[in-house]
C-alpha positions as CSV (number, residue, x, y, z in Angstrom):
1,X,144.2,124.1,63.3
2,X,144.2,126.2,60.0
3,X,141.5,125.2,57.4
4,X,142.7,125.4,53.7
5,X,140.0,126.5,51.6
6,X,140.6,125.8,47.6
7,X,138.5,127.0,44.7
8,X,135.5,124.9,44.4
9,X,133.9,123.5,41.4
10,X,130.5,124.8,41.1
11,X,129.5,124.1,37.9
12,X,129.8,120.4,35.6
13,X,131.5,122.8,32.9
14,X,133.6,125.1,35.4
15,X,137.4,124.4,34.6
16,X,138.7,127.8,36.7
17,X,136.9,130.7,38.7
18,X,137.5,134.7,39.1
19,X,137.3,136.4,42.5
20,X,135.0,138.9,42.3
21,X,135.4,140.5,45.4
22,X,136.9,140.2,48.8
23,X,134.0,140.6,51.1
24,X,136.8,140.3,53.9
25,X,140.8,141.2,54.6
26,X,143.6,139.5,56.2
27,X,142.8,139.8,59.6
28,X,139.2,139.6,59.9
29,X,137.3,137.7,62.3
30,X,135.4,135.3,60.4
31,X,132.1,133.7,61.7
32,X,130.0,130.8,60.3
33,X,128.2,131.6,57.9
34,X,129.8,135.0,57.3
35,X,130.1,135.6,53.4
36,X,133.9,135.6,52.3
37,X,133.9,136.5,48.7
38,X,131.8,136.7,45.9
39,X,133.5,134.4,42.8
40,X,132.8,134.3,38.9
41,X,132.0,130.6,37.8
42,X,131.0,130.2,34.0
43,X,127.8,130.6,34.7
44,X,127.1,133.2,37.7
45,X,128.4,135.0,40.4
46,X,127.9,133.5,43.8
47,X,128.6,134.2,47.3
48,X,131.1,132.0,49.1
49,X,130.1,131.4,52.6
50,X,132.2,130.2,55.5
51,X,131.5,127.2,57.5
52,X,134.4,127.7,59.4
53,X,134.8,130.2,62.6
54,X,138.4,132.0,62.9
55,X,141.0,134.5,61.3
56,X,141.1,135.4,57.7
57,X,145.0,134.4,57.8
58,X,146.0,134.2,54.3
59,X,144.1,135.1,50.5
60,X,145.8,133.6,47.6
61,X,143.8,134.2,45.0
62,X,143.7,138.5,44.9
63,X,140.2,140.3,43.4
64,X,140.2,140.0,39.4
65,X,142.3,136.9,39.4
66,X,141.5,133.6,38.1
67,X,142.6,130.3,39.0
68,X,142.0,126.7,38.3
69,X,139.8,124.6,40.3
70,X,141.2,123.0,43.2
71,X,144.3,126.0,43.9
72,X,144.6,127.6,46.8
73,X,142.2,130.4,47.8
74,X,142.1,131.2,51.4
75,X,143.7,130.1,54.8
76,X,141.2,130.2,58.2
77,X,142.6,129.8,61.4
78,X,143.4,131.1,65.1
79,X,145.1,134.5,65.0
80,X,148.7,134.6,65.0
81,X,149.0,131.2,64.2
82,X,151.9,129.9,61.9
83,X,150.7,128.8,57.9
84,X,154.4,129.0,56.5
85,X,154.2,125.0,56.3
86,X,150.8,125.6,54.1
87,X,151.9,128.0,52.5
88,X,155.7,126.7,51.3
89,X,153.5,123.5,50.1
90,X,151.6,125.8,47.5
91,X,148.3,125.0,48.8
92,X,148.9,121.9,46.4
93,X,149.6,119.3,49.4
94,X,147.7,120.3,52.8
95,X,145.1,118.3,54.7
96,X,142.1,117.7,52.5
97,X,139.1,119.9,53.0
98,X,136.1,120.1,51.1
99,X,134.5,122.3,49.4
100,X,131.4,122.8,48.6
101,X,128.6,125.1,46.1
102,X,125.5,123.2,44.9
103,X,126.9,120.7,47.1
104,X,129.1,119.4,44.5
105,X,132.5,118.8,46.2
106,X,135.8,118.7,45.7
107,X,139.0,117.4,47.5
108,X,142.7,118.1,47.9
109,X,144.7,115.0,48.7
110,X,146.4,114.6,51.9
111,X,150.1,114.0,52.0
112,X,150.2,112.0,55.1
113,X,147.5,111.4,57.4
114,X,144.0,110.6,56.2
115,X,141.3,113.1,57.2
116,X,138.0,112.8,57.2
117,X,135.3,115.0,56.2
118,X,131.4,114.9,56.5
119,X,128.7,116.5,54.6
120,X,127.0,119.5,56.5
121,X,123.8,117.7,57.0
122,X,124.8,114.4,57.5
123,X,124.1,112.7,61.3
124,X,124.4,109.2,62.3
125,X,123.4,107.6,65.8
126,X,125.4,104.8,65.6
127,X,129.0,104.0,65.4
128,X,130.4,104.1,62.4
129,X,132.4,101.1,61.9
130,X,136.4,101.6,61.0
131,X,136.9,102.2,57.5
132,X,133.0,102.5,56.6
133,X,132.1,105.5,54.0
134,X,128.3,107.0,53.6
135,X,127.7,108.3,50.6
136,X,124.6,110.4,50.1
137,X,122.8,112.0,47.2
138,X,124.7,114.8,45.9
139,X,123.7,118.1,45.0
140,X,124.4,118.2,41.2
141,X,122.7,121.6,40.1
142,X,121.9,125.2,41.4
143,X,118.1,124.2,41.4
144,X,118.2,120.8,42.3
145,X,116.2,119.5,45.2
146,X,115.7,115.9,44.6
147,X,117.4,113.4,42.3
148,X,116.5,109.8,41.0
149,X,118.9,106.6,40.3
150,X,118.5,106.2,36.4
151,X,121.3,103.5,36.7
152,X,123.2,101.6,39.0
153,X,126.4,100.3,37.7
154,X,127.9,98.7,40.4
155,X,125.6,96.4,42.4
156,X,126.2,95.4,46.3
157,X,129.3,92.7,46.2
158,X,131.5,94.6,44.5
159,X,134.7,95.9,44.6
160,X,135.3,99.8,44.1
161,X,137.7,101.4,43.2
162,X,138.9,105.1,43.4
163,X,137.3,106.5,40.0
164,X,134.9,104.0,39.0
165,X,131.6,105.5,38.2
166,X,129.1,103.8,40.7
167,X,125.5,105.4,39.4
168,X,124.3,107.8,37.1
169,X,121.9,110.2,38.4
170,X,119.3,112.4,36.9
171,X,118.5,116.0,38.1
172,X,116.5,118.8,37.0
173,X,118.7,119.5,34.0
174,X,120.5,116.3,32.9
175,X,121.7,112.7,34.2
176,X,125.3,112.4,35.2
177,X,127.9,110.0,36.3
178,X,128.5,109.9,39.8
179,X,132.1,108.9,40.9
180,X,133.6,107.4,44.0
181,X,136.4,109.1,45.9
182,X,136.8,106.1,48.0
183,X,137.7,102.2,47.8
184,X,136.1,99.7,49.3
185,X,133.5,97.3,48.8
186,X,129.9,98.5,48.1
187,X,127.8,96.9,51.2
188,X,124.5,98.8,51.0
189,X,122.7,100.6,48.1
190,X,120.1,103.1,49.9
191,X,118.1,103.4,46.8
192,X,117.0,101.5,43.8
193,X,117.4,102.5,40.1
194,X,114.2,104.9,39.2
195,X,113.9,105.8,43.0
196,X,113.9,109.6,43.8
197,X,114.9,111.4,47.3
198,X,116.0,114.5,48.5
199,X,119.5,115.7,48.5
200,X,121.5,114.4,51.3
201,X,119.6,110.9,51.8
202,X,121.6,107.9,52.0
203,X,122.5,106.7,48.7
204,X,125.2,104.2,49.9
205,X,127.7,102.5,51.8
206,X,131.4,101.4,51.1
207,X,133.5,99.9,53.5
208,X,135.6,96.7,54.5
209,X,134.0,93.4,52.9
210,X,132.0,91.7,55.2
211,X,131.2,94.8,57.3
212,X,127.4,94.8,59.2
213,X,126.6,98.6,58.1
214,X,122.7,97.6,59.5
215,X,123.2,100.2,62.2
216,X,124.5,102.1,60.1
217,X,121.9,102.6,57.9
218,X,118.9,102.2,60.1
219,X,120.2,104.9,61.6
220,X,120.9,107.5,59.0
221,X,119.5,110.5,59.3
222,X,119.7,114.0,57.2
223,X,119.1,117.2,58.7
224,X,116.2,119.9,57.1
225,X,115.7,117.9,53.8
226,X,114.4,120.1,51.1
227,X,110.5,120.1,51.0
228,X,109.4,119.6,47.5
229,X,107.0,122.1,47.0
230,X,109.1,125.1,47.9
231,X,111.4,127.5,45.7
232,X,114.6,127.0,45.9
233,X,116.9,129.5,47.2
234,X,119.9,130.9,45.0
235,X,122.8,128.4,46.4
236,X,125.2,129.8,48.5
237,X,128.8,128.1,48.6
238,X,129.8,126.6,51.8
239,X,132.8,125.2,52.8
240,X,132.6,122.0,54.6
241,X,133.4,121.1,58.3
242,X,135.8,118.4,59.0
243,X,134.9,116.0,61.3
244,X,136.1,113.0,62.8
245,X,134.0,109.9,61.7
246,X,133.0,109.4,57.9
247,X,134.0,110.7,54.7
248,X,131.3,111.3,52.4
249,X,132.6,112.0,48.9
250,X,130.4,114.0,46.1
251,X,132.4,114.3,43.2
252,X,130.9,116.6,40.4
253,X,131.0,114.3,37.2
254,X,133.5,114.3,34.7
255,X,131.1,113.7,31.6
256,X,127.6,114.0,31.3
257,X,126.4,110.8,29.4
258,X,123.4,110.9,26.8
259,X,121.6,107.3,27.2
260,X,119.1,105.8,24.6
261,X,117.6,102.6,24.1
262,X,118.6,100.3,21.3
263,X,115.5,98.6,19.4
264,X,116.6,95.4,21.5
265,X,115.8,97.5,24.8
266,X,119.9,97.7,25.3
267,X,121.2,100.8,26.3
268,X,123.5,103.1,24.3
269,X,126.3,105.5,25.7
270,X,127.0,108.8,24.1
271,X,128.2,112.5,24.5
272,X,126.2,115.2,24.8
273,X,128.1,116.7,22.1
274,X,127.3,113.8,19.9
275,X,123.7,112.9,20.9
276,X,123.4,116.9,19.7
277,X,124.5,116.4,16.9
278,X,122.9,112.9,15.6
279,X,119.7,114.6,16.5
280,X,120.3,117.3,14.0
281,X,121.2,115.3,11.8
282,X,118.6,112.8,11.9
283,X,121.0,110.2,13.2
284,X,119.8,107.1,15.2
285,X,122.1,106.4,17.7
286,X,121.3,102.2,17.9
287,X,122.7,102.0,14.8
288,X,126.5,104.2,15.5
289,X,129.3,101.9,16.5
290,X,131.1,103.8,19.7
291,X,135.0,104.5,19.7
292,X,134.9,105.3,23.3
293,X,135.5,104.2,26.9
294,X,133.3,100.9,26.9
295,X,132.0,101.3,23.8
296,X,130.2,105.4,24.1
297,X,129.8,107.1,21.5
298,X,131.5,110.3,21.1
299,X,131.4,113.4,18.3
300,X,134.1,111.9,15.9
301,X,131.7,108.5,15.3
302,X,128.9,110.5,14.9
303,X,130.3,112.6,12.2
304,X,132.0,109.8,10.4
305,X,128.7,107.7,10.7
306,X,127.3,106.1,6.9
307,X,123.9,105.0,7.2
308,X,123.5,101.6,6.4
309,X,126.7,100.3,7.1
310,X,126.0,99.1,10.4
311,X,125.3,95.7,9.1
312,X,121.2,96.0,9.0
313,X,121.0,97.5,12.2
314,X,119.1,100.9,10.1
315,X,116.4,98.2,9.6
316,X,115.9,97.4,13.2
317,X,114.7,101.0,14.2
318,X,111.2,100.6,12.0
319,X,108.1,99.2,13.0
320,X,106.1,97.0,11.2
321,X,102.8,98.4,9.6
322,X,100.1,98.1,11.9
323,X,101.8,96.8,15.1
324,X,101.3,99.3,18.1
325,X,104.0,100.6,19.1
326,X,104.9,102.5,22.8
327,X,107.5,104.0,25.1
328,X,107.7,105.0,28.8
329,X,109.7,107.7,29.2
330,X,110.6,108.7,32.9
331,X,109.7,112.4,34.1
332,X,112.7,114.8,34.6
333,X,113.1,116.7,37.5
334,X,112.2,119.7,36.0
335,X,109.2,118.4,34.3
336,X,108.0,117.3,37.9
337,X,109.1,120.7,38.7
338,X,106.4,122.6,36.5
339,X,103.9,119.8,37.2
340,X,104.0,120.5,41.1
341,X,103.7,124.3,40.5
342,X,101.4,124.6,37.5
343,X,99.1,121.7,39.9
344,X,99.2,124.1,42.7
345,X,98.3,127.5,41.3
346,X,94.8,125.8,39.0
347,X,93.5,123.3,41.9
348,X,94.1,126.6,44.6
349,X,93.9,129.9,42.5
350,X,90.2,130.3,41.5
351,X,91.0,130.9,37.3
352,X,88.6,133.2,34.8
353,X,89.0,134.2,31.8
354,X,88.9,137.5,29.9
355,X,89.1,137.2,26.2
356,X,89.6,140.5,23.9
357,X,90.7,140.9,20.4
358,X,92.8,144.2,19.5
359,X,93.1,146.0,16.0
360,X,96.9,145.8,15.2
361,X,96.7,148.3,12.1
362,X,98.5,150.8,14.0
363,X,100.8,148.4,15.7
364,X,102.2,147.0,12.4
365,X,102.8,150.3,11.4
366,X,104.7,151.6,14.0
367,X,106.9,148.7,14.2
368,X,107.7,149.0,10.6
369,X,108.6,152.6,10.9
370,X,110.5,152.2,14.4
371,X,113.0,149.4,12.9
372,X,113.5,152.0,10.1
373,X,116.1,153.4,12.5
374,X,119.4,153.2,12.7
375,X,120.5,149.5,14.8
376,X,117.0,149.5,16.2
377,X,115.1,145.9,16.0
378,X,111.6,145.7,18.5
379,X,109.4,142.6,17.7
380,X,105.4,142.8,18.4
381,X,106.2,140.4,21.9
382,X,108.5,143.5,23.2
383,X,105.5,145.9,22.5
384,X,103.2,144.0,24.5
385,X,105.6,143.8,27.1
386,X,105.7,147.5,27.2
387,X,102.0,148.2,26.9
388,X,101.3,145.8,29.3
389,X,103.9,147.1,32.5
390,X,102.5,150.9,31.5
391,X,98.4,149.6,32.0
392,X,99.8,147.6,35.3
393,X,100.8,151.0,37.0
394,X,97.5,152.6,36.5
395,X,96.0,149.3,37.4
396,X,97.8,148.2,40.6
397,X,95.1,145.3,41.7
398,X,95.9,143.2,38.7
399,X,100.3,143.8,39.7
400,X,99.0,142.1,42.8
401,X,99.7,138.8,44.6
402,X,97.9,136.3,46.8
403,X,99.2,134.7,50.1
404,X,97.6,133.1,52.9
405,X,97.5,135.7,55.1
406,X,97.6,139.2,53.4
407,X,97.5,140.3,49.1
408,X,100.5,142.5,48.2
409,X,100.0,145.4,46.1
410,X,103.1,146.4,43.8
411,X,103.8,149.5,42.9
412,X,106.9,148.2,40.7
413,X,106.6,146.1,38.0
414,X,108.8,143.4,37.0
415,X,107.2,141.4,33.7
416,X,108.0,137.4,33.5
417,X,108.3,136.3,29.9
418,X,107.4,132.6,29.7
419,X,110.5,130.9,27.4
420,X,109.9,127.7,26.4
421,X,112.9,125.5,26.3
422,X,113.5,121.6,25.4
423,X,112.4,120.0,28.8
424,X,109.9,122.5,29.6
425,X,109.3,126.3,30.5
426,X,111.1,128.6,32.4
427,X,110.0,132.5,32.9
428,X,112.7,134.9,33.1
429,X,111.5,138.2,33.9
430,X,112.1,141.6,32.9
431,X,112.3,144.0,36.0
432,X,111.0,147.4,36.1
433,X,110.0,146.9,32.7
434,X,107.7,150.4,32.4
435,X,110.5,152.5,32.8
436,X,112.5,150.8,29.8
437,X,112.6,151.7,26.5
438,X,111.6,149.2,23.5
439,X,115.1,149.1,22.4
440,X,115.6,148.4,25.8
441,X,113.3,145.3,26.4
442,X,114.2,143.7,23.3
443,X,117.9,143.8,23.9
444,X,117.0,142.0,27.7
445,X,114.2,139.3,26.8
446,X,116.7,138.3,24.0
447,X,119.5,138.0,26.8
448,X,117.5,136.3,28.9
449,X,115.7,133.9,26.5
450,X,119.4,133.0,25.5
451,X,120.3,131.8,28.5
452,X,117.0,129.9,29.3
453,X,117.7,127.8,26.3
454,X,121.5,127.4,27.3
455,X,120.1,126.5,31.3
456,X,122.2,129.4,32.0
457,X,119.8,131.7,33.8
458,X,120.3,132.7,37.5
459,X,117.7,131.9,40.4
460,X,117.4,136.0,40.6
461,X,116.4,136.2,36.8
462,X,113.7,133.5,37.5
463,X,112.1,135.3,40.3
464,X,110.3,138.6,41.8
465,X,107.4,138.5,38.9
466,X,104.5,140.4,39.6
467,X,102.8,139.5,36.1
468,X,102.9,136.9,33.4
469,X,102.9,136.8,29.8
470,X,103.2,133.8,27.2
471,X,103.1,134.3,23.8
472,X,102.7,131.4,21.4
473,X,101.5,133.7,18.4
474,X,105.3,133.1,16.7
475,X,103.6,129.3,15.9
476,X,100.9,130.3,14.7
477,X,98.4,129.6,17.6
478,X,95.5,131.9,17.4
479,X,94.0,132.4,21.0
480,X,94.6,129.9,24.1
481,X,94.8,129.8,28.1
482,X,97.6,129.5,30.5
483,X,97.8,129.0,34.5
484,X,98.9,131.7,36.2
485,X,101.7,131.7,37.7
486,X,101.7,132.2,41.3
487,X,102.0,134.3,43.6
488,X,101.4,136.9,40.4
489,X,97.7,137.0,40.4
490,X,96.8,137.1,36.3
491,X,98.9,136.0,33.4
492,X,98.1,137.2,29.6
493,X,98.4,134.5,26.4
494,X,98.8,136.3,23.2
495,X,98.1,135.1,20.5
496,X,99.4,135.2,16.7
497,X,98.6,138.4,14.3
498,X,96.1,137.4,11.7
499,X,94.7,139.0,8.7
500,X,90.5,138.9,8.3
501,X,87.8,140.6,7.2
502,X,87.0,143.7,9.7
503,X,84.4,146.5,10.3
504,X,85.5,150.0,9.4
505,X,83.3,152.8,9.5
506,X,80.3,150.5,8.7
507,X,82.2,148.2,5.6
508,X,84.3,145.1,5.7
509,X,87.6,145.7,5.0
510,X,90.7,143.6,4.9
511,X,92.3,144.3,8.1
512,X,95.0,142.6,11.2
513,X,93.6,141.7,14.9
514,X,95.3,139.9,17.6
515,X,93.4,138.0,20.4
516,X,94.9,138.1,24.0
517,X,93.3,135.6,26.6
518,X,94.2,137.1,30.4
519,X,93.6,134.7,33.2
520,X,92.8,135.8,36.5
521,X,92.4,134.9,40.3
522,X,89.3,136.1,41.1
523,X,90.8,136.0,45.0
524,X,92.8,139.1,44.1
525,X,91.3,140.8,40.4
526,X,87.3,141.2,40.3
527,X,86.1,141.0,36.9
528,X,85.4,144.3,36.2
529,X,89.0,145.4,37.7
530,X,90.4,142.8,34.7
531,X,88.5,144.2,31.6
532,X,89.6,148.2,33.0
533,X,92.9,146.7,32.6
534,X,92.1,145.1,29.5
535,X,90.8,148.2,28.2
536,X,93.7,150.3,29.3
537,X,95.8,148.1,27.5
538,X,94.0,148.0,24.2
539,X,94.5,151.9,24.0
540,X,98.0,151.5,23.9
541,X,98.4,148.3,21.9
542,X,95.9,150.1,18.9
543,X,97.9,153.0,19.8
544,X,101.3,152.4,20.3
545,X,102.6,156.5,19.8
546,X,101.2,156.8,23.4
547,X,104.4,154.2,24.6
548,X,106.3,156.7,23.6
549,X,105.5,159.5,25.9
């Protein structure tokens, strides 16, 4: 039987996609797991994999096109065999198959017969009873590995209907309604609000009223769930085999919902739009009165908001003098993210620290006079970045990394540039950075530091660093230490340009230094090894001419 493949929803913001390219033709023999086309979402490109063997039959959606979610996109089947029904219908009305990238699916409806679909990791032992749904924890981002239940909103008892939003669920980069596909009643709830579990663990159960699901769920089971402490691969798209017993239904959400507490502990409901812009301007959101779907608050009642007319509800947000005062607020994914990582690397990587402080005389002045040029802007961070991947190649032992079994030598150098962004740190990196220009670097840490504050970066931008720098000199922070970041064996905190009293040619004069702090596994970079590097460095920080060669 032919499989309908439609253009997925990969994103919570994608609204249409572009195909790339056609990585196959009419007529091909398509395996599982063969890549069929590589499509443009608003944030990346990603590969779209089969899960389906068979003939490429039919591609309705040509290279540099663009189409909304859900249209037709390809036609799988046995060769020869006849589509024209599928085809006459549009792609609009054929058996529902789901598709699936970050695990976020979505689903055509089915114009006569119902067919069911199951998730690709999803096995049961026992029977599932007629008319029984699983519903499992969805996928909801391109790093996510694990999700927790901030909120239930529907509790076991009660009726649900196609559309109602039965939990909001937080990820590594927001919380977000999660919908139901299906009606039924809601018979078992797998996990409880602030629990946490790997994608694909049974979040629920729907079915007839009255239905013993005990089987069901004592039986669950999820195959390869994602260990915590690994890196995530970059997602692949996958569309979903049908099968014949359960339908599990992950739809991507249609709002993502900003919740704060009221000073009464009650919750509060608001767009991300307007919880953006109450925080700029100083807005508490207890005290805005919500025009929205039960009550949430949305961008117009934020911007038409008059403090104090809220009928003393301004008062309730202050504290009484003296009283102690406290909130808990729940670790995001991605905050449990770093922890894990940044926990791994100081309690297994034996640290030291070199500490060096570099006359930047010559630096301020050849900054000053390299802006001077035409559409040229460098900053001091882009010079270090320079100096530093020019020292690495002469210094391969600190470009190294550790493993268990072996320490890798690289001969390239790729340059992570720790970005700090509201719910924590991200490093982007800069590959091949000795063999770019300063124009060069500047123009692609800005890029990249752009779309680490916009959660827009790729999984390939994130990865393949063979050293680490973090600068926190732009606030003012004089000297500090940071954790490297493995498997790059050192990592180099700079620190801010400050002006002192310094020793020239035996008399204090005013003058600029900068202090770097470069920590080190002492598994991989000796001490002395370090300060060489350290040294060669300092030449062409003090002078920077030599970059240019």
């Amino acid at each position: 039987m032919a499989q309908v493949i439609n253009m997925p929803r990969l994103s919570d913001t994608m609204e249409e996609g572009t195909v790339a390219t056609w990585l196959k033709k009419v007529g091909d023999s398509i395996s599982e797991g063969d890549i069929l086309a590589e499509i443009e979402t608003d944030k990346a490109t990603m590969e779209f994999e089969s899960f389906y063997e068979g003939t490429l039959l039919h591609i309705g959606i040509q290279e540099g096109e663009t189409a909304l979610v859900d249209k037709l996109l390809a036609i799988i089947g046995e060769e020869g065999e006849d589509i024209s029904a599928l085809l006459n219908g549009g792609g609009d009305t054929v058996a529902p198959v789901t598709t699936t990238a970050d695990s976020k699916e979505v689903e055509t409806p089915a114009p006569a017969e119902d067919v069911s679909v199951a998730s690709e990791t999803e096995t049961t032992t026992a029977e599932i009873p007629e008319g029984v749904i699983v519903v499992t924890m969805p996928r909801l981002s391109d790093t996510m590995e694990e999700g927790t239940v901030a909120t239930w909103l529907k509790k076991v008892g009660d009726e649900v209907s196609e559309g109602d939003i039965l939990a909001e669920i937080e990820t590594d980069k927001a919380t977000m309604e999660f919908e139901s596909f299906n009606e039924g009643t809601l018979l078992h709830i797998g996990l409880e609000e602030g629990a946490t579990a790997n994608v694909d663990a049974l979040l629920a159960v729907l079915g007839p009223k009255g239905t013993d699901v005990s089987d069901v769920v004592a039986n669950y089971k999820v195959g390869a769930p994602a260990k915590a402490d690994t890196t995530p691969e970059a997602p692949k798209m996958e569309a979903h085999k049908p099968a014949a017993s359960t339908t599990e239904t992950k739809k991507a959400p249609k709002e993502t919902i900003a919740k704060t507490s009221t000073p009464s502990g009650g919750r509060v409901f608001a767009s991300p739009l307007a919880k953006k812009i109450a925080e700029e301007k100083g807005i508490n959101l207890a005290q805005v009165q919500g025009s929205g779907e039960n009550g949430r608050i949305v961008k117009a009642d934020v911007e038409n908001f008059t403090p104090g007319a809220s009928s003393g509800a301004g008062m309730a947000q202050f504290v009484a003098t003296g009283e102690e005062s406290s909130e808990e607020i729940p670790n995001s994914q991605m905050r449990k993210a770093i922890a894990r990582a940044l926990s791994n690397s100081k309690f297994t990587a034996p640290h030291y620290y070199l500490n060096v402080e570099f006359n930047m005389e010559n630096a301020m002045a050849f900054r000053k006079q390299f802006n001077q040029l035409p559409d040229t802007k460098i900053s001091y961070n882009d010079m270090i970045v320079k100096a530093t991947a020019i020292a690495l190649k002469q210094h391969p032992q600190v470009n190294s990394q550790w493993f268990d079994d072996k320490m890798k030598l690289n001969h390239h150098v790729h340059i992570g540039v720790a970005v700090a962004v509201p719910d924590g740190l991200v490093v982007p990196v800069v590959n091949f950075a000795n063999e770019k220009s300063l124009p060069q670097i500047n123009a692609e840490v800005k890029e990249l530091a752009g779309k680490a504050r916009n959660k827009k970066l790729t999984i390939p931008e994130m990865e393949g660093s063979t050293f680490t720098i973090s600068n926190l000199g732009m606030f003012g922070i004089t000297d500090f230490t940071s954790i490297i970041n493995q498997p790059n064996s050192a990592i180099l905190s700079v620190g801010a340009i400050v002006e002192k009293p310094v020793v020239k040619d035996g008399r204090v004069v005013p003058g600029h230094t900068m202090k770097l702090t470069m920590a080190c596994d002492h598994r991989t970079v000796d001490g002395a090894t370090g300060a060489q590097f350290l040294q060669t460095l300092k030449t062409y920080i003090e002078n920077p001419v030599l970059m240019l060669a």
